[in-house]
C-alpha positions in Angstrom: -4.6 -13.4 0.8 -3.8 -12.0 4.5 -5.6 -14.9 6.4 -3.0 -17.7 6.7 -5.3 -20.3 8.1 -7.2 -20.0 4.5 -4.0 -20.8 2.8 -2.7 -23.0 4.5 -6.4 -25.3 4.1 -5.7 -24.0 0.2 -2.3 -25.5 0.0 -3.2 -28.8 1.7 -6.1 -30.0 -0.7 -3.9 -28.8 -3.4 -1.2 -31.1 -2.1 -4.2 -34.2 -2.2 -4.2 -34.0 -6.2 -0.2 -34.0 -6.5 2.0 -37.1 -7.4 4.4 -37.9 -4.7 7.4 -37.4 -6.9 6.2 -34.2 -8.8 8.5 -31.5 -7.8 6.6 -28.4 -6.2 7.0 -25.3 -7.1 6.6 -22.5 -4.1 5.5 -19.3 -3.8 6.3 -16.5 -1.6 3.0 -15.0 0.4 4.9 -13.2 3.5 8.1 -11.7 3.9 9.7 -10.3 7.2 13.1 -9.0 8.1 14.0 -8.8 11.6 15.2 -5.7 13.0 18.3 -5.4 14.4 18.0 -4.9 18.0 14.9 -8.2 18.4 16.0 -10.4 20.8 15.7 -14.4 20.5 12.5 -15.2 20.1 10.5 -18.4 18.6 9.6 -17.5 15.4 6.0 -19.4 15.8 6.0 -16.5 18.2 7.4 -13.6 16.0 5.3 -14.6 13.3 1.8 -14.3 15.7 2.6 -10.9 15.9 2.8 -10.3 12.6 -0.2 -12.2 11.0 -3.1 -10.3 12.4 -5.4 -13.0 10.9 -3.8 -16.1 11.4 -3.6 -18.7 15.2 -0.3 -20.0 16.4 -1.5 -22.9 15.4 -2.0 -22.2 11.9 1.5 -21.0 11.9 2.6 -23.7 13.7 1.2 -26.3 10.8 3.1 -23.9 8.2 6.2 -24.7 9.9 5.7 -28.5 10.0 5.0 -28.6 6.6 8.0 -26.9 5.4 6.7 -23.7 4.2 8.4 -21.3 6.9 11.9 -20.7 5.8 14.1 -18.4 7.4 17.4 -17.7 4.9 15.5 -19.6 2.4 15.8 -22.9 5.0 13.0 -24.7 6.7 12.6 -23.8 10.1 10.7 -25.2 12.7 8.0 -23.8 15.0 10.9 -23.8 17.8 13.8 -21.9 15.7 14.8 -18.5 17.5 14.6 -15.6 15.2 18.3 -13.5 15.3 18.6 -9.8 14.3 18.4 -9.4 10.4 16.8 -12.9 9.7 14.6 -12.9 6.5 12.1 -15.0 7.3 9.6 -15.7 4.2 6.4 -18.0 4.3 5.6 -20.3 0.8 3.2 -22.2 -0.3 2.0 -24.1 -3.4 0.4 -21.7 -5.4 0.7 -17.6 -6.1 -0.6 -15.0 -3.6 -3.8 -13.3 -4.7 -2.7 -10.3 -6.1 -4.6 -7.0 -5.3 -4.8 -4.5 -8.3 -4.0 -1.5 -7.7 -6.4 0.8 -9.8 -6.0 4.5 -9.9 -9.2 6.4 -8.7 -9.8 10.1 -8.9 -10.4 10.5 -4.6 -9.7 14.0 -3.6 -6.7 14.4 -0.9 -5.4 17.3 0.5 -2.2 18.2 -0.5 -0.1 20.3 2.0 3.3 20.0 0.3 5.1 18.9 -2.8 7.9 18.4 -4.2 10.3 16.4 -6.6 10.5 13.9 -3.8 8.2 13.8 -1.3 4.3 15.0 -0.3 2.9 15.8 2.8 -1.3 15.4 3.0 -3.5 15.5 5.7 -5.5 13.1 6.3 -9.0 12.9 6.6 -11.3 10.6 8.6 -12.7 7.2 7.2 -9.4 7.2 4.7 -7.8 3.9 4.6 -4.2 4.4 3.5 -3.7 1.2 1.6 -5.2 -1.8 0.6 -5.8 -4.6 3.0 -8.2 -7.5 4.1 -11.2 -5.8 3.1 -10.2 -2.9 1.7 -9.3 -3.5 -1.9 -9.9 0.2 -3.5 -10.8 3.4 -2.0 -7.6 3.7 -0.3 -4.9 6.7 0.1 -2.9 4.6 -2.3 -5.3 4.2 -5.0 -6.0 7.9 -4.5 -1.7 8.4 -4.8 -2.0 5.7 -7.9 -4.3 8.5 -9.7 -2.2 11.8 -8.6 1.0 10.3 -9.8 0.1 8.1 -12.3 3.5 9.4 -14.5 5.6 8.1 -11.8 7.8 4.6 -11.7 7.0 4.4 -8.0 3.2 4.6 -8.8 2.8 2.6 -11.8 4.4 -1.1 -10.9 1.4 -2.3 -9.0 2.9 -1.9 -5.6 0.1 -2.0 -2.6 2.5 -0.1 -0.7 4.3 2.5 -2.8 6.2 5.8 -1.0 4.6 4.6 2.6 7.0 4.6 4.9 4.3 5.3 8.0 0.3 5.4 8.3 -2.2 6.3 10.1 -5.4 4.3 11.3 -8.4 4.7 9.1 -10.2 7.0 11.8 -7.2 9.0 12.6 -6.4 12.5 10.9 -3.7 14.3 9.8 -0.1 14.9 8.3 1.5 12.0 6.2 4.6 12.3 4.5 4.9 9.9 1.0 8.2 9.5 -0.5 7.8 9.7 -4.6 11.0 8.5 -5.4 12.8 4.9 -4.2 16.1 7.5 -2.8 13.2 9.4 -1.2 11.9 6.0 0.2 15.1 4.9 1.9 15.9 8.3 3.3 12.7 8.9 4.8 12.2 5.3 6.2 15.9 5.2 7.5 14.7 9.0 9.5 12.0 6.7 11.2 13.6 3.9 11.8 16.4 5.8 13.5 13.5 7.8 15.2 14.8 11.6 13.9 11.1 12.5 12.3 9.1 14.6 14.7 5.4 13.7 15.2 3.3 15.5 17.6 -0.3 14.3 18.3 -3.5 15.7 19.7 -6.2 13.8 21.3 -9.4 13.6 23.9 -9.1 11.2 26.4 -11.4 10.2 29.4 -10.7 11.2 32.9 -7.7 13.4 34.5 -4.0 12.2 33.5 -1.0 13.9 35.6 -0.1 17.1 33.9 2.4 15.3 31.8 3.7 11.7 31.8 6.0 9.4 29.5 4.1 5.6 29.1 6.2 3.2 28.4 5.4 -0.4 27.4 6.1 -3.6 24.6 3.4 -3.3 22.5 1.9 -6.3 20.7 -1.4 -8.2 19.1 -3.8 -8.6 22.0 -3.5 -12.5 22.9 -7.5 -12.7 22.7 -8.6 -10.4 19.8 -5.9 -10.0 17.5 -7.2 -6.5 16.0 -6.1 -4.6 18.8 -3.0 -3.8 20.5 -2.0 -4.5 24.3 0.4 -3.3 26.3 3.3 -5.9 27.7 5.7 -6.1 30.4 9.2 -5.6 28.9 10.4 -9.2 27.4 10.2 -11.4 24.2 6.3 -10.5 22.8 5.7 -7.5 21.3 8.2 -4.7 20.7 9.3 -1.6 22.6 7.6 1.4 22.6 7.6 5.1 24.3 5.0 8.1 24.3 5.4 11.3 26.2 2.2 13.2 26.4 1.1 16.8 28.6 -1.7 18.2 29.3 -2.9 20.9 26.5 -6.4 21.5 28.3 -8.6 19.9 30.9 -12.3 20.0 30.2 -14.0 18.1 33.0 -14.3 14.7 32.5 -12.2 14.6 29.7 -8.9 16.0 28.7 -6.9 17.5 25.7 -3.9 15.9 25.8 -0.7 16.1 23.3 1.2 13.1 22.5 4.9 12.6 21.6 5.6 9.5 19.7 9.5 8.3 20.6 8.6 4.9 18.7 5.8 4.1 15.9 4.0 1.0 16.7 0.8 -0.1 15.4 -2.3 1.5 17.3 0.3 3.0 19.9 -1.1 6.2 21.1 -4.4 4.4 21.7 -2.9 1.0 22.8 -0.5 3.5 25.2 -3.5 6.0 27.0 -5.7 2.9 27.3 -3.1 1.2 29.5 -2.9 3.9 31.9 -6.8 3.8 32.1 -7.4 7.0 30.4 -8.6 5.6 26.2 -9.4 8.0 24.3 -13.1 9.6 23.7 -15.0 7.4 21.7 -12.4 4.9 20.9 -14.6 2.0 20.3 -11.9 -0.7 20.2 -9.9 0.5 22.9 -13.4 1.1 25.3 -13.8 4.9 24.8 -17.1 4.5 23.4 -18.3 4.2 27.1 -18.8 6.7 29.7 -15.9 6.2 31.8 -16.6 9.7 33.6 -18.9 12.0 34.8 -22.6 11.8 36.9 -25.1 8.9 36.4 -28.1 12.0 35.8 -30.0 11.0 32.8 -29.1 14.8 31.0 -25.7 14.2 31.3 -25.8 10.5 29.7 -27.5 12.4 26.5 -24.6 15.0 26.2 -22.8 12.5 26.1 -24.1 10.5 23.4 -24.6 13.4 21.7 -20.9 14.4 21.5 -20.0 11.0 20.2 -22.8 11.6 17.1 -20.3 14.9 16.4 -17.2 12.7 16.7 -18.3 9.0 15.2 -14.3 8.1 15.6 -11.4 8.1 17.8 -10.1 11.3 18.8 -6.8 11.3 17.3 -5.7 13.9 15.3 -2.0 13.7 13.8 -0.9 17.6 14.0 2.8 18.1 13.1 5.4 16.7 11.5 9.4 17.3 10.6 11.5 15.4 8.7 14.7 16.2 6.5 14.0 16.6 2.9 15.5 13.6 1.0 16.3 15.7 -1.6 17.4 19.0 0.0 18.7 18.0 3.4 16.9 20.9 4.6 14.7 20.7 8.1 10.9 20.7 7.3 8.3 21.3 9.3 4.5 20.8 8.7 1.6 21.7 11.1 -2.3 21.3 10.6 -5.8 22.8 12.1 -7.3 20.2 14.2 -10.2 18.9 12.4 -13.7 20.3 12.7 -15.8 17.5 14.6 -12.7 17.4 17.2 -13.0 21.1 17.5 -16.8 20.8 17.3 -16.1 18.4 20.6 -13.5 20.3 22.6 -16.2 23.6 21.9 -19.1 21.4 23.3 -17.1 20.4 26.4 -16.0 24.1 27.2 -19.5 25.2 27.2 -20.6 22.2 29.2 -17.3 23.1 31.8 -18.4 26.6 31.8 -21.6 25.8 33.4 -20.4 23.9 36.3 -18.5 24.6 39.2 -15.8 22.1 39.2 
């Protein structure tokens, strides 16, 4: 169970029904490591960002009831999270558990190997089970393909992930089949060597090229978005370069570099700067942000977002060393058809304007 403030009510009329000297048994529901460069932070604090589901104050209770340990020690709400800190939340009974259940879904495989695979994507694919997605998932679909694996078969939600994309985004992803493969691949990211290039539609006219630049955490308000922070204690750092690929009027084709991979970042990142991307409901794309007020032009525009029904985010190359070959790989994929669709529809709208 993901929602903490449901647990926590769970754990608390469970507690009603024990005697005062029956010995608890605890059970581990959330586990964080710290990452080595986090600065002092309150771990009431630290843990917001994590549970997307779940107030301060909720967390806040957890810690005044003893079921935030960090080292396996209580901590209270006010204890300052250091680098490497394992920080685990328990409570009185076991986690609900979600089965992982192979299921024939068909996924395009671009590469494979003894170690890893490299698929692309497509729209509407969650890549692993969550809050309200318990099958249908890229990892159920994984859990099916490579049933005759260890990795596959222990009932892992997450197994071989070591990044993912949001359920409306497209393209590469690169799984890692073995634990070795795992490591090597999420050591590549975490030291920021894999190479991910991005293409996406945004509203209005960015400079020719830019680098954003920006902490990125849980919006304060709506916790299933990102924001964008000054530099400081909430959220973590984070860096995209983008450039202009082609300018189509009132929207632009633009490419992204990712130097960090936060949660959301890309769309989190071009909405800061006032430029979301095209039909990016969370982020306010779903709007028309530019262009003439003439009643014709309104209805082109709801009629490109029928041919895109998503954000346009489309995740077009990726490199990475082979964990099993040290050699330099380098994957690249079509941009999918209803963003192509979309860029065509604006060309010929362009075409007909003098601009």
């Amino acid at each position: 169970m993901d929602n903490l403030h449901e647990e926590i009510e769970i754990n608390q009329e469970e507690l009603e029904g024990q005697e005062e000297n029956q010995t608890e048994e605890l059970f581990e529901h959330h586990r964080f490591t710290v990452d080595k460069g986090q600065s002092a932070l309150r771990i009431d604090k630290f843990l917001f960002d994590k549970l997307t589901q779940t107030s301060r104050n909720k967390i806040q209770e957890a810690a005044a009831a003893g079921n935030i340990m960090v080292r396996d020690k209580p901590v209270k709400s006010s204890y300052k999270v250091q680098p490497y800190d394992v920080i685990t939340i328990m409570l009185s009974f076991p986690p609900r558990k979600i089965e992982i259940l192979p299921e024939d879904i068909p996924i395009d495989i671009i590469y494979e190997d003894e170690s890893v695979i490299v698929l692309n994507k497509k729209p509407g694919l969650v890549v692993h089970p969550s809050y309200g997605h318990y099958s249908g998932t890229l990892v159920n679909a994984l859990a099916y393909h490579l049933k005759d694996l260890p990795m596959f078969s222990t009932g892992d939600q997450r197994p071989g992930l070591v990044h993912r994309l949001d359920k409306n985004t497209t393209g590469l992803l690169v799984v890692a089949k073995t634990e070795h493969a795992k490591t090597h691949l999420s050591a590549q990211f975490y030291e920021r060597t894999i190479e991910r290039k991005y293409i996406a539609i945004v509203w209005g006219y960015p400079e020719n090229e830019g680098i954003i630049e920006g902490h990125i955490g849980r919006n304060l308000k709506n916790r299933k978005v990102m924001d964008v922070f000054p530099s400081g204690e909430y959220g973590k750092h984070a860096k995209t370069h983008y450039k202009i690929i082609e300018r189509l009027g009132y929207v632009t084709v633009v490419q992204c570099k990712l130097e960090t991979g936060r949660t959301h970042q890309i769309r989190a990142h071009m909405k800061h700067i006032k430029h979301p991307l095209f039909n990016d409901w969370e982020y306010g794309g779903d709007q028309i942000l530019k262009g003439t007020t003439f009643s014709k032009y309104k209805q082109f525009v709801q009629n490109c977002f029928k041919i895109l029904p998503r954000q346009a985010l489309h995740a077009k190359s990726l490199g990475f060393v082979n964990p099993a070959t040290g050699e330099n790989m380098f994957f690249e994929s079509e941009i999918p058809d209803d963003m192509q669709q979309l860029i065509d529809k604006w060309r010929v709208y362009t075409s007909s304007r003098d601009w």
